[in-house]
C-alpha positions as CSV (number, residue, x, y, z in Angstrom):
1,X,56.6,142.7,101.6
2,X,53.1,141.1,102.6
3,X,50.4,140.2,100.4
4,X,47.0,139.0,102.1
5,X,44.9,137.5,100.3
6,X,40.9,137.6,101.9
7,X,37.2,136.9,101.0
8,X,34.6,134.3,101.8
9,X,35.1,130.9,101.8
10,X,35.0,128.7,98.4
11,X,36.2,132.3,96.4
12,X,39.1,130.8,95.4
13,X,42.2,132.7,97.6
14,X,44.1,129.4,98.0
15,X,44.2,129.1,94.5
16,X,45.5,132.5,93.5
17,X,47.7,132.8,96.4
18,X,49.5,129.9,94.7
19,X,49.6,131.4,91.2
20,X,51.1,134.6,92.3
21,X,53.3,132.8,94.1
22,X,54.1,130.6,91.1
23,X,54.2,133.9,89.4
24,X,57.0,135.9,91.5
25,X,59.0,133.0,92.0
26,X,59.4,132.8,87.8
27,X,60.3,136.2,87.5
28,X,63.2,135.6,90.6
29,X,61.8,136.7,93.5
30,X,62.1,134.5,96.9
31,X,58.3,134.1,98.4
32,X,57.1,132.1,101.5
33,X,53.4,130.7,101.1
34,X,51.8,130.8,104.0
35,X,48.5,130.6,105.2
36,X,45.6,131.1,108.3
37,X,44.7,129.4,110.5
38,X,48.5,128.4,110.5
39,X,49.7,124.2,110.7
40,X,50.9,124.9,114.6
41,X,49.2,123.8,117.3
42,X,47.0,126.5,117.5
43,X,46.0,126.2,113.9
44,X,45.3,122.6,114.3
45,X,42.7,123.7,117.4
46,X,41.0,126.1,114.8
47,X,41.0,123.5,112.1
48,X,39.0,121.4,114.6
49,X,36.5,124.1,115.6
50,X,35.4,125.1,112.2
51,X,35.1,120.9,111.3
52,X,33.0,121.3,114.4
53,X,34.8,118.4,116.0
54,X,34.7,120.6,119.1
55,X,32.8,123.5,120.6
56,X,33.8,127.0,121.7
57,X,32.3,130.2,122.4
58,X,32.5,132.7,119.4
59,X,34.9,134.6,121.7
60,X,36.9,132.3,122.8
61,X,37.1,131.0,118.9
62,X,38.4,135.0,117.6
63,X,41.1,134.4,120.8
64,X,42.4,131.5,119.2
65,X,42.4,132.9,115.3
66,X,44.5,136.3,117.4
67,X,46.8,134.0,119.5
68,X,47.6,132.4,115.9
69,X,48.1,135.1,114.4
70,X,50.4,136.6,117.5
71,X,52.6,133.2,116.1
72,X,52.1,133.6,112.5
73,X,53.0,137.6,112.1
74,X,56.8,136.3,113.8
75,X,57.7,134.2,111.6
76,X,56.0,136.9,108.4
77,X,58.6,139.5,109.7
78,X,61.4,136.6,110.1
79,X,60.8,136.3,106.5
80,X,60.2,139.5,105.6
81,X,63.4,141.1,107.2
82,X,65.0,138.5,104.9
83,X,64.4,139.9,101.4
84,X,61.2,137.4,101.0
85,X,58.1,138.1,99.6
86,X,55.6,136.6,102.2
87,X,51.8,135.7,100.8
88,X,49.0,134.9,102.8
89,X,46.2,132.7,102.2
90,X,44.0,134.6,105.1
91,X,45.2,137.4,106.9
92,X,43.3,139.8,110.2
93,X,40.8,141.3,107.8
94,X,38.9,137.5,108.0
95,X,38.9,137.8,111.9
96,X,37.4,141.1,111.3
97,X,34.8,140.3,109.0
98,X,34.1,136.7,110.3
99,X,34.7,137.6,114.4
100,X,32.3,140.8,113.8
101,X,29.5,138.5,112.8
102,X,28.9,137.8,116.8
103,X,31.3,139.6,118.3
104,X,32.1,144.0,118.5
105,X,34.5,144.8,115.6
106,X,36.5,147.1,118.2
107,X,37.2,144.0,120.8
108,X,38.1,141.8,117.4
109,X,41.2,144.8,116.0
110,X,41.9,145.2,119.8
111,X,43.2,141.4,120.5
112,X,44.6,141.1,116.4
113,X,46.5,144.7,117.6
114,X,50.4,142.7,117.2
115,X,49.3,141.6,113.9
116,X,51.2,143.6,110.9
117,X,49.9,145.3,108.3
118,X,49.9,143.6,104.9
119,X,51.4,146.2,102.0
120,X,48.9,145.0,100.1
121,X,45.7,142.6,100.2
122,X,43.4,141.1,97.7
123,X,39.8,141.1,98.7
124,X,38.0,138.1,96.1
125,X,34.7,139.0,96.2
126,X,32.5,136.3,95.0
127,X,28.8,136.0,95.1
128,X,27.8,134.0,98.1
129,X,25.5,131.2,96.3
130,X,28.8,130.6,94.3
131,X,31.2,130.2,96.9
132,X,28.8,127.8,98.4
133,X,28.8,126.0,95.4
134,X,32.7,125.5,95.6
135,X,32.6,124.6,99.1
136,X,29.8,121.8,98.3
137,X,32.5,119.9,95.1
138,X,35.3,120.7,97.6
139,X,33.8,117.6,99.3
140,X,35.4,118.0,102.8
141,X,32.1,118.6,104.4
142,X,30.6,122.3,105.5
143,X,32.5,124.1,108.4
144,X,31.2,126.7,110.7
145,X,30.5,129.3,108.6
146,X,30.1,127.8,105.3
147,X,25.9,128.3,105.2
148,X,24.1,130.9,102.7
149,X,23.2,134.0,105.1
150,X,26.5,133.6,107.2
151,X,28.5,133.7,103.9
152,X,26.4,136.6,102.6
153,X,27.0,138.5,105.5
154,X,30.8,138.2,105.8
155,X,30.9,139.3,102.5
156,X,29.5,142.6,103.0
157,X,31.6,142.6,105.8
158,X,34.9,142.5,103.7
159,X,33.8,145.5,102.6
160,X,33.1,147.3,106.0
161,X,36.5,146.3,107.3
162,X,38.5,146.9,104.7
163,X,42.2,149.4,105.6
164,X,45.2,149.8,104.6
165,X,46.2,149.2,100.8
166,X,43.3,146.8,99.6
167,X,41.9,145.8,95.6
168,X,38.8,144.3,95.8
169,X,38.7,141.6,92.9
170,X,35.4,140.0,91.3
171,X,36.2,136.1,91.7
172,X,32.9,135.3,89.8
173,X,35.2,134.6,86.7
174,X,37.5,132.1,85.8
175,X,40.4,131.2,87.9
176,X,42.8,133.1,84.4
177,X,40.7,136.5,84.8
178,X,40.8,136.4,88.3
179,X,44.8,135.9,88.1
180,X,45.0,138.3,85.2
181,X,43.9,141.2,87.8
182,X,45.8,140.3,90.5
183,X,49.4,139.9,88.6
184,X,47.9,143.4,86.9
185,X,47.8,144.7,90.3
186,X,51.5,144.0,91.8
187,X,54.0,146.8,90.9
188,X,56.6,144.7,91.8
């Protein structure tokens, strides 16, 4: 089984990615945290584009998050083919709603096409101004697309994007209600 967790930046899907994780492991199940962009070398060339260490074309940036991915999605069935329950911290719905901001939507689920499907993803939608506000006492400096209107924008786009079997969470509450929905949500 996969589990995607998605939304903006700052809206908190590292954190309940870990609790459910936290969460299934106590009641005996065998899960693999993982999360996008991935630690491989790849990954680490994302990691450095969004700090804005170096520059790419937007196209060239949604070929990287894809080639990833390509990586990422072998080792999700690996795990999943043995009896694990595999959670993502970012998934392809990000590519979609983040790529699409620049790039055509069609060319962006063309070139994430060997991705799977997850059996289920969280969406945490959280107001913009908020998720800024996380991203600012995160203090590891503002990324590529952590600014007001691009944030507001890929939010909407979550919802535009959105296939497959996806809950769409409000993650303007506390870290406990957010949970509280999520664990409500897994009929597991």
């Amino acid at each position: 089984m996969l589990i995607a967790f998605e939304g903006t930046d700052g809206s908190g899907l590292s954190t309940q990615s870990k609790l459910l994780a936290e969460w299934l492991e106590s009641k005996g199940y065998t899960v693999y945290l993982t999360k996008e962009p991935t630690t491989g070398e790849i990954g680490k060339l994302i990691r450095r584009v969004l700090r804005k260490e170096i520059e790419v074309s937007d196209a060239t940036l949604a070929l990287l998050f894809a080639a990833d991915r390509v990586e990422h999605t072998k080792i999700i069935v690996e795990r999943i083919e043995k009896g694990e329950i595999v959670i993502s911290d970012r998934y392809r719905l990000s590519s979609y709603a983040y790529q699409s901001l620049t790039l055509d939507l069609e060319w962006v689920v063309m070139i994430n096409r060997y991705s799977i499907t997850p059996d289920l993803t969280f969406v945490i939608e959280t107001p913009p101004e908020v998720s800024l506000e996380r991203i600012k006492q995160r203090n590891n400096g503002i990324e590529l697309f952590e600014e007001l209107e691009k944030l507001e924008k890929i939010s909407r786009n979550f919802r535009k994007v959105a296939e497959g079997n996806v809950v769409f969470i409000d993650g303007n509450r506390s870290i406990e209600e957010v949970f509280g929905e999520v664990r409500d949500k897994i009929l597991i």
